[in-house]
C-alpha positions as CSV (number, residue, x, y, z in Angstrom):
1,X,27.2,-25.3,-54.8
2,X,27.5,-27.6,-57.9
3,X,26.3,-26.3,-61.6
4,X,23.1,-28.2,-61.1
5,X,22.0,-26.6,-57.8
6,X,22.9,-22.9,-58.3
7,X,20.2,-20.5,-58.2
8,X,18.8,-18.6,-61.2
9,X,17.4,-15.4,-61.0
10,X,17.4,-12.0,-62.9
11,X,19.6,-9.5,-62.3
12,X,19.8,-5.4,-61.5
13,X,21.8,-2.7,-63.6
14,X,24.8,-3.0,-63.4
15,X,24.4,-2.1,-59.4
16,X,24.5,-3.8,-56.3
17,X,20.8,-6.0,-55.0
18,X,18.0,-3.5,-53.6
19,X,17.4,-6.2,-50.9
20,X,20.6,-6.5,-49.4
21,X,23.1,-4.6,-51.1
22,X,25.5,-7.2,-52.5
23,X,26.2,-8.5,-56.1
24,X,22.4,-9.0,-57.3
25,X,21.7,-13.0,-56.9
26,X,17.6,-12.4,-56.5
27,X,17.6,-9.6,-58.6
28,X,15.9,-7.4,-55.8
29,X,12.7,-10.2,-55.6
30,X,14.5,-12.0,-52.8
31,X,13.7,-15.3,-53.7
32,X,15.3,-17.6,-56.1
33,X,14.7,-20.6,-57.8
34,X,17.4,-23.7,-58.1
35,X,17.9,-25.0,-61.3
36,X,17.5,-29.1,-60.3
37,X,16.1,-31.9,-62.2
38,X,12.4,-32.3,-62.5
39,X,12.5,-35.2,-59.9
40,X,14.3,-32.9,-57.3
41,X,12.0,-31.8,-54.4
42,X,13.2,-28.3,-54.8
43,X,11.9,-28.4,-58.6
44,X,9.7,-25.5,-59.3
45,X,9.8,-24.1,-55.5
46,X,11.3,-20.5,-54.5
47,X,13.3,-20.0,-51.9
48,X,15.0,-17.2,-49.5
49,X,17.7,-15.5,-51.4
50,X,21.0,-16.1,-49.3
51,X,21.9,-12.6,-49.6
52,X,19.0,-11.9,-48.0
53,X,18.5,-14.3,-44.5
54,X,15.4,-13.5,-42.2
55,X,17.5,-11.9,-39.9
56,X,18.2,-8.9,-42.0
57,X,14.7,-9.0,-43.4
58,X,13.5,-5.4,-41.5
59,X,10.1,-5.2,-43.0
60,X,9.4,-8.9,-42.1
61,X,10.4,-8.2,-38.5
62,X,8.3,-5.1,-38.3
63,X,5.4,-7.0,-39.8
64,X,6.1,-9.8,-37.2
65,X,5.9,-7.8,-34.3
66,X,3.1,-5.9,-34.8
67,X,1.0,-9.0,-35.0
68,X,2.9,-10.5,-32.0
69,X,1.9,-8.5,-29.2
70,X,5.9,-8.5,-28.2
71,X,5.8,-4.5,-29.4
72,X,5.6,-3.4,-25.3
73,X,7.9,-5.8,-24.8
74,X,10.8,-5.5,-27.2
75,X,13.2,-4.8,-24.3
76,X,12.6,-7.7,-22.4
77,X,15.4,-9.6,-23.8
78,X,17.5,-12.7,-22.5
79,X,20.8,-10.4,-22.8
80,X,18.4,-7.8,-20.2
81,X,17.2,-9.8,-17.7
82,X,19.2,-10.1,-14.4
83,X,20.1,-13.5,-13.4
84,X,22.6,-12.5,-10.6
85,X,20.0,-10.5,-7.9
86,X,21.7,-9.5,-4.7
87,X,20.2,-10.7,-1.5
88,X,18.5,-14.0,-2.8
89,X,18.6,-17.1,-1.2
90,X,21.0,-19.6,-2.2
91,X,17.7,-21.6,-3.1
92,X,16.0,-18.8,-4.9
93,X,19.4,-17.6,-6.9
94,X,19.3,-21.3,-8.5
95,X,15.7,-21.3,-9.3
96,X,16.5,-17.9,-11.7
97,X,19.6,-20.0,-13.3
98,X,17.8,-22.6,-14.3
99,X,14.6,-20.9,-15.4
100,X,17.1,-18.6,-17.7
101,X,18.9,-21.8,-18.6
102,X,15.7,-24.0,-19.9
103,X,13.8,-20.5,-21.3
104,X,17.0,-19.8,-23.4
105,X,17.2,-23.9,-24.6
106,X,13.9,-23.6,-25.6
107,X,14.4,-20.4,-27.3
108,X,17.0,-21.7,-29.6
109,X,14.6,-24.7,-30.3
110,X,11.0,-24.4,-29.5
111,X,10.0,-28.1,-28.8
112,X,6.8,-28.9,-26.6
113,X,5.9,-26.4,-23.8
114,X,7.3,-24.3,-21.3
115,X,5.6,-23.7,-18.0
116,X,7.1,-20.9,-15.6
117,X,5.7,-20.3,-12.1
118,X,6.5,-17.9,-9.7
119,X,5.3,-14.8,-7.7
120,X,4.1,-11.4,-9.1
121,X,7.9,-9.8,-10.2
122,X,9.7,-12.8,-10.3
123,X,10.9,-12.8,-13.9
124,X,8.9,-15.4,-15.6
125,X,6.7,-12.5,-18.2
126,X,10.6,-11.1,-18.8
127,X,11.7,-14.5,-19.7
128,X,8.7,-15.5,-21.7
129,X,8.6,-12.3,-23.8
130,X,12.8,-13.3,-24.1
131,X,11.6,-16.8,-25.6
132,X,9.1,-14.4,-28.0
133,X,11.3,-11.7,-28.8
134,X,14.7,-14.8,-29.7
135,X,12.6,-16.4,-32.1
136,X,11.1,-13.1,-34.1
137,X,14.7,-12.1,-34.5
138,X,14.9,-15.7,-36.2
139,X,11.8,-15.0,-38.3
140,X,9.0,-17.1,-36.7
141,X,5.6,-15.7,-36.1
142,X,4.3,-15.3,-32.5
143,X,1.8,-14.3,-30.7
144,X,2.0,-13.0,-27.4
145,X,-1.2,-12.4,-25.0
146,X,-2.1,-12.2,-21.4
147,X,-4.9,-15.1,-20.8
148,X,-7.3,-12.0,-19.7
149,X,-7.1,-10.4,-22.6
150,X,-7.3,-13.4,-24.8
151,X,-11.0,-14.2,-23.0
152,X,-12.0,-10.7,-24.0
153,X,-11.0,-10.5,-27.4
154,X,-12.3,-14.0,-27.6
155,X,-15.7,-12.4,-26.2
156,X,-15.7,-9.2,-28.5
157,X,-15.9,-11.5,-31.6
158,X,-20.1,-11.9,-30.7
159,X,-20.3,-7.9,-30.8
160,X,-22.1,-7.4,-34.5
161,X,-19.2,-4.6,-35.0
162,X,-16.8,-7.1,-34.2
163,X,-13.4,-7.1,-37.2
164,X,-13.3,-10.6,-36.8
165,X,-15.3,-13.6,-36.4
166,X,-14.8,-16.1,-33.4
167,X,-13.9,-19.2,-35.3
168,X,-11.0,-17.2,-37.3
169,X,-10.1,-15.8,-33.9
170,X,-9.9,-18.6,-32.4
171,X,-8.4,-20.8,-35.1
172,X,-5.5,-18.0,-35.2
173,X,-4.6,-18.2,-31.8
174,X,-4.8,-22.0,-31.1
175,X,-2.7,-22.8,-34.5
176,X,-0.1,-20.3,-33.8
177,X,3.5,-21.4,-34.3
178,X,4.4,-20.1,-30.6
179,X,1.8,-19.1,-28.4
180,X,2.9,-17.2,-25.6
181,X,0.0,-17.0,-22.9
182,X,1.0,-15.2,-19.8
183,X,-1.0,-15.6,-16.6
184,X,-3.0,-18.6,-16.8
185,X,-4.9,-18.5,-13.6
186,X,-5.7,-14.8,-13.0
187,X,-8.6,-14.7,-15.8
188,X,-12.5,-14.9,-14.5
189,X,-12.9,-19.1,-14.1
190,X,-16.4,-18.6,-15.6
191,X,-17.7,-21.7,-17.1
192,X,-17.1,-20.4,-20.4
193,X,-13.7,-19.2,-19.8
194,X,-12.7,-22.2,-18.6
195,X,-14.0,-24.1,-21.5
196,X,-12.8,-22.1,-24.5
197,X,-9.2,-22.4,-22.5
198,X,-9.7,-26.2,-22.2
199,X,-10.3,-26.2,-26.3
200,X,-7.5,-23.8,-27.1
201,X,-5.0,-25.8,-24.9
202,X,-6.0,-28.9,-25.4
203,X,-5.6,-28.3,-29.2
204,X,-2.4,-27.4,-29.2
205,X,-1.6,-29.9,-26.2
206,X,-3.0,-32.5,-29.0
207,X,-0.9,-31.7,-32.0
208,X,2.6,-31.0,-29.9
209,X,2.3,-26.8,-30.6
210,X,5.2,-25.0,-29.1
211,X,3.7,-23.1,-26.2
212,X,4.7,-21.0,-23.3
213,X,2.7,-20.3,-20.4
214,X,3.6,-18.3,-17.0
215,X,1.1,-18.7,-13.7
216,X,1.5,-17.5,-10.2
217,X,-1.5,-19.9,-9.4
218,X,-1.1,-23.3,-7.9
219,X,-1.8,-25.8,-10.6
220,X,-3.8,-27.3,-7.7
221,X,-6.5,-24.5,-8.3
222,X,-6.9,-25.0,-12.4
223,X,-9.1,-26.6,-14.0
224,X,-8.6,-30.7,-13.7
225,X,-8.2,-31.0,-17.5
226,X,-6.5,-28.4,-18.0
227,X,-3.6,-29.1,-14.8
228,X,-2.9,-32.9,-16.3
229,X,-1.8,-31.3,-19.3
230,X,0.6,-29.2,-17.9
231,X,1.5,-32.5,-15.7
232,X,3.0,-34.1,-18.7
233,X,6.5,-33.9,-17.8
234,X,7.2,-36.0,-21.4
235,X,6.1,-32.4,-23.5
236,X,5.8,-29.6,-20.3
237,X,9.6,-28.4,-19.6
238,X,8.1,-27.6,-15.6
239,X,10.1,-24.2,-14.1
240,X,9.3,-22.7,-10.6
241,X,11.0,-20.0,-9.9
242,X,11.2,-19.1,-6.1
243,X,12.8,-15.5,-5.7
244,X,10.8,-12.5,-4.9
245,X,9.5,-9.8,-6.8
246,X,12.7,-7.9,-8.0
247,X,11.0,-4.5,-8.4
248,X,9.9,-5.0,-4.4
249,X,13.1,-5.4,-3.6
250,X,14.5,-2.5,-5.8
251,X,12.2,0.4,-4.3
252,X,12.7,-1.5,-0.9
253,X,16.5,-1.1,-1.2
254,X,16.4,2.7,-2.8
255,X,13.9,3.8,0.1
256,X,16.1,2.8,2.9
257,X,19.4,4.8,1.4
258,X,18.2,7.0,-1.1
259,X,17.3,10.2,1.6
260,X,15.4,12.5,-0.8
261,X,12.3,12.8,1.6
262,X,14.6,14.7,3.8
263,X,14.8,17.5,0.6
264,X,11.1,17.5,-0.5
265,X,10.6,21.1,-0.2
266,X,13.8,21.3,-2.7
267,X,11.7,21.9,-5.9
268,X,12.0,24.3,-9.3
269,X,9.2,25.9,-7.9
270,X,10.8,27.3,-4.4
271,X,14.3,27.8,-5.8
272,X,15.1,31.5,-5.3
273,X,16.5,33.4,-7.7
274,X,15.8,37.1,-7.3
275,X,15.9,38.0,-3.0
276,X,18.7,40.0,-2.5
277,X,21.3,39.2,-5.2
278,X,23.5,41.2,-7.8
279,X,22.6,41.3,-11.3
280,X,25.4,39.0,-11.8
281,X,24.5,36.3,-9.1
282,X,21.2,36.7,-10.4
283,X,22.0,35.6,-14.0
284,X,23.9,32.9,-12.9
285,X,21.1,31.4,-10.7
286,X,18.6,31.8,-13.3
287,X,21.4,30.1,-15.6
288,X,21.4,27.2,-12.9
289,X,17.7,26.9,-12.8
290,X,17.4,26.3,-16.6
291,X,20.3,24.1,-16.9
292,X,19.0,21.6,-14.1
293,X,15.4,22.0,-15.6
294,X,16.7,20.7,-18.9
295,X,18.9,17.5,-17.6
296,X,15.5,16.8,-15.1
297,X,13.4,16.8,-18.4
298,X,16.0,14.5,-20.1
299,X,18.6,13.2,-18.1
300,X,21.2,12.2,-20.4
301,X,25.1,12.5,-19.5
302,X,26.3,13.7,-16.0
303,X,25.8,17.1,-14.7
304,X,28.2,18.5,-12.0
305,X,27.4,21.6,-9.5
306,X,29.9,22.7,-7.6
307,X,29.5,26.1,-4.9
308,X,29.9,27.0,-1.6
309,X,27.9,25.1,1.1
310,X,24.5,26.9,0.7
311,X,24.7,28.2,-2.6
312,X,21.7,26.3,-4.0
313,X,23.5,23.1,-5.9
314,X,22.2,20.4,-3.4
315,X,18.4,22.3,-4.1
316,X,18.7,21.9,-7.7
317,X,19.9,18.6,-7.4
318,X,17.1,17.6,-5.4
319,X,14.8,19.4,-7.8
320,X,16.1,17.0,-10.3
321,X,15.3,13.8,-8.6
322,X,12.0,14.7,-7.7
323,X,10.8,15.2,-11.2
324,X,12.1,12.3,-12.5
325,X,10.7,10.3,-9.3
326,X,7.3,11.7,-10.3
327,X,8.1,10.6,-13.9
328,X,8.0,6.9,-12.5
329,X,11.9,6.6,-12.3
330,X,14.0,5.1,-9.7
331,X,16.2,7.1,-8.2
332,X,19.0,6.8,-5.7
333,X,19.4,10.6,-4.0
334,X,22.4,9.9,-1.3
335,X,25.1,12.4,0.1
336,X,28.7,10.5,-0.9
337,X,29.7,10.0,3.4
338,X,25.9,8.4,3.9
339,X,26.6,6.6,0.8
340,X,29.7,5.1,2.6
341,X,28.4,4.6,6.1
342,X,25.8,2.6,4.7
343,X,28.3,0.4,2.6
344,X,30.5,-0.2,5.4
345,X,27.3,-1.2,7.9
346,X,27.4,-4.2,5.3
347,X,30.0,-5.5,6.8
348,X,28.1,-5.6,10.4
349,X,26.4,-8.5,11.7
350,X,22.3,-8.7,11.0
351,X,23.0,-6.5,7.9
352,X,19.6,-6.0,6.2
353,X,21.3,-5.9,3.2
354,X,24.8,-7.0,1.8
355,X,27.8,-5.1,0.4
356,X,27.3,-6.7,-3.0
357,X,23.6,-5.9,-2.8
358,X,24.0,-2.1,-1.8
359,X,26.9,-1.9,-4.0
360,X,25.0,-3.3,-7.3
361,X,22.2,-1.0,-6.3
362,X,24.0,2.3,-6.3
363,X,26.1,1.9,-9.3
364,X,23.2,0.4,-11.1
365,X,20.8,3.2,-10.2
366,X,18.6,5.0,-13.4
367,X,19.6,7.4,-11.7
368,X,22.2,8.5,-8.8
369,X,22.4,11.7,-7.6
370,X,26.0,12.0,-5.4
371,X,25.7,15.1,-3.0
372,X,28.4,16.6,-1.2
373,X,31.0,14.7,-3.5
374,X,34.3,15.5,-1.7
375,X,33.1,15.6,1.8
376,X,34.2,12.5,2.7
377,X,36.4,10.9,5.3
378,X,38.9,10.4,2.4
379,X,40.3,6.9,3.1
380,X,41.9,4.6,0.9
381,X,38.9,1.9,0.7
382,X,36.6,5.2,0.6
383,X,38.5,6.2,-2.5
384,X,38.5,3.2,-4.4
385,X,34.8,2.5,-3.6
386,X,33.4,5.8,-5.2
387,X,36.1,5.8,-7.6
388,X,34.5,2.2,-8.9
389,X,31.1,3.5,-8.4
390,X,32.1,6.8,-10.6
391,X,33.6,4.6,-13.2
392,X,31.0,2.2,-13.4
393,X,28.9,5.3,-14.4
394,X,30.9,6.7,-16.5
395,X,31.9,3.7,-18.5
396,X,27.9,3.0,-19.1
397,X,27.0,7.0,-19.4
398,X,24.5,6.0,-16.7
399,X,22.8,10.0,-15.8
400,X,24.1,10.8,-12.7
401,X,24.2,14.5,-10.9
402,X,26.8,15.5,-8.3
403,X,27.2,18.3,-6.2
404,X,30.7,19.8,-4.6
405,X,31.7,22.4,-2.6
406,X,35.4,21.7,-3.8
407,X,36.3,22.7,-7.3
408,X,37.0,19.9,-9.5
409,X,41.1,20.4,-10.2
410,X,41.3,19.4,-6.2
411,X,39.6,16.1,-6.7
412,X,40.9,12.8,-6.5
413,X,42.9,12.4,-9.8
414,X,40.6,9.8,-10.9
415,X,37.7,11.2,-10.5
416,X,38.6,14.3,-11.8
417,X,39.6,13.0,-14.9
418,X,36.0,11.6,-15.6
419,X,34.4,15.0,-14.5
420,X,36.7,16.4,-17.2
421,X,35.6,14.9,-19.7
422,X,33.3,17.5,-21.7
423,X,31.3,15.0,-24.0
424,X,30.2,12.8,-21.2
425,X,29.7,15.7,-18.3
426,X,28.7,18.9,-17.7
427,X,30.4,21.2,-14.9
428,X,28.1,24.3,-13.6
429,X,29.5,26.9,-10.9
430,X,27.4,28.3,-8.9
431,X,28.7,31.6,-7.5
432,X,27.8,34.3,-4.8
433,X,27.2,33.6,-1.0
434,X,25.1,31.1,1.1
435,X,21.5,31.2,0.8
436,X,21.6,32.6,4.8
437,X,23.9,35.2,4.2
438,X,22.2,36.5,0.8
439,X,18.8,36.7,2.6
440,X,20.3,38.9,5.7
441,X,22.2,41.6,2.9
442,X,21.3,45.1,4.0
């Protein structure tokens, strides 16, 4: 900057700014004023300290998203949402390209409107929140609101205990710098509701108000005024996205190889840790139980049991995967040579699924449970295939549990070095006999 355009402010004690930390410019107010003659448009005006950009401004961000709406949605990113989905169409894979392309352009500059279509799962409430959740990080206020709930808070304002007053409600909502509005269509078409949606619409349709919406409804089916709006392909950026709904397909996928039904009596509850073992045996299985109950409550890491076939590791594991199923998680429960039959069936004509598809699934998983790790038909593809599974795991510290009946120095060398590793995985041996042979002890 020149003389006559550096900022003037007061400054801290001989420290460092309270705002961000470097040499005090704002003296901790974190604005400034530029010294410019009178007729300068910045004459008289404050402005953002440079030290101090919006994007490190935490208590603006906060403030932001608690008025946005975006605070159950703060993970829905553009960097989280899965473009690449195995088994799509060639047809529906290009309609999520594009719809991440245009929701990310209009992201970086909100111009006009974006309209998303597409079925129940398909992505367009992840992408919308992304647009939401790009431009807080930037600063900008936005608000963020299923059209349902919008009618209803709209009606609450006519209760007499009501915060807020209709016409502020309402004036808030249709003058906001981005409006978000996510599933236009689903909301009672009273003739009320589809008047005040006119007015709010129309408004900002009127005025050119950055606006996203996301249906699943035909625009055939809204109301007339209301669908040649959205029609105006010179301000409506027009997306349909044709692929399915992605956590369908998910549970779909885990159901047909995850084979934890077959283990359903395998819970805390039934494991047995007293009939007819030594005080040592005992202590360990009691040891066992409480280690698996832990990881089940918070599955963090990897957790290893190895034992003799019997022993009560593949129990515990299924113990595991059943809580966290009940606790709404996906999980993928597989013994490692199902795991590679069904990868190489891939390969077969009139696959369900492809190898790319089962592949992303199991590696992906919240989380995997391997049983019987070591039981396989130890080929070289076999090999490389869990090896890149086991990576992939442990590069991401995605929880996983696996079971063995081998000990771990007899593993593949690759593999073994993972399980080795003490900060990322925990290795428990079960000892004494087979659950058959303890139970017949004289």
């Amino acid at each position: 900057m020149s003389p006559a355009n550096m900022p003037t402010s007061s400054s801290t004690d001989d420290g460092l700014c309270s705002k961000c930390g470097l040499d005090p410019i704002c003296g901790g107010l974190g604005v400034i004023r530029y010294d410019v003659p009178i007729d300068d448009p910045r004459f008289g005006k404050l402005f953002r300290c440079p030290n101090h950009p919006v994007e490190r401004d935490v208590e603006r961000q906060e403030r932001l998203r608690r008025i946005s709406n975006l605070g159950a949605y703060a993970d829905k990113t553009f960097e989280s949402f899965i473009v690449q989905r195995p088994g799509l169409a060639a047809s529906e894979q290009q309609s999520l390209e594009m719809a991440f392309r245009v929701a990310a352009s209009f992201a970086a500059d909100p111009h006009g409107w974006l309209l998303l279509e597409g079925h129940y799962g398909s992505g367009k409430t992840h992408l919308a929140a992304a647009v939401g959740n790009a431009r807080l990080a930037k600063g900008d206020p936005v608000l963020f609101v299923t059209t349902p709930d919008l009618l209803d808070h709209l009606r609450n304002t006519y209760n007499a205990s009501a915060e807020m007053e209709y016409d502020e409600l309402f004036d808030r909502i249709r003058s906001a710098p981005l409006l978000i509005l996510d599933d236009l269509g689903v909301e009672n078409p009273s003739a009320w509701a589809l008047e005040k949606l006119f007015q709010l619409l129309n408004h900002r349709y009127s005025h050119q108000l950055p606006t996203v919406i996301t249906t699943n409804a035909s625009l055939d089916t809204l109301d007339p005024r209301i669908r040649s709006r959205l029609l105006d392909t010179e301000l409506i950026h027009k997306i349909k996205i044709s692929a399915p709904d992605y956590r369908t397909s998910v549970l779909n996928q885990n159901y047909q190889l995850s084979n934890l039904a077959l283990y359903r009596d395998m819970t805390f509850e039934t494991f047995d840790t007293r009939r007819k073992v030594t005080p040592e045996e005992r202590a360990n299985l009691e040891k066992a139980l409480a280690v698996a109950r832990s990881y089940a409550e918070n599955p963090e890491g990897w957790l290893t049991f190895t034992g003799i076939y019997g022993c009560g590791k593949t129990h515990l594991a299924a113990a595991i995967a059943h809580h966290q199923q009940q606790a709404g998680t996906n999980v993928v429960f597989v013994t490692v040579p199902d795991l590679l039959d069904h990868l190489r069936l891939t390969y077969g004509p009139g696959a369900p699924v492809s190898f790319d598809q089962r592949f992303h699934m199991v590696r992906n998983a919240p989380l995997l449970i391997l049983d019987d790790l070591g039981t396989e038909n130890a080929t070289s593809w076999a090999k490389e295939k869990l090896f890149q599974i086991v990576d992939y795991r442990y590069v991401g510290g995605l929880p996983t549990v696996i079971t063995t009946p081998n000990t771990v120095e007899s593993m593949d060398a690759r593999i073994r070095s993972r399980l080795m590793d003490r900060r990322r995985c925990m290795i428990f041996a079960i000892i004494g006999p087979d659950f058959p042979s303890r139970i017949n002890r004289r």
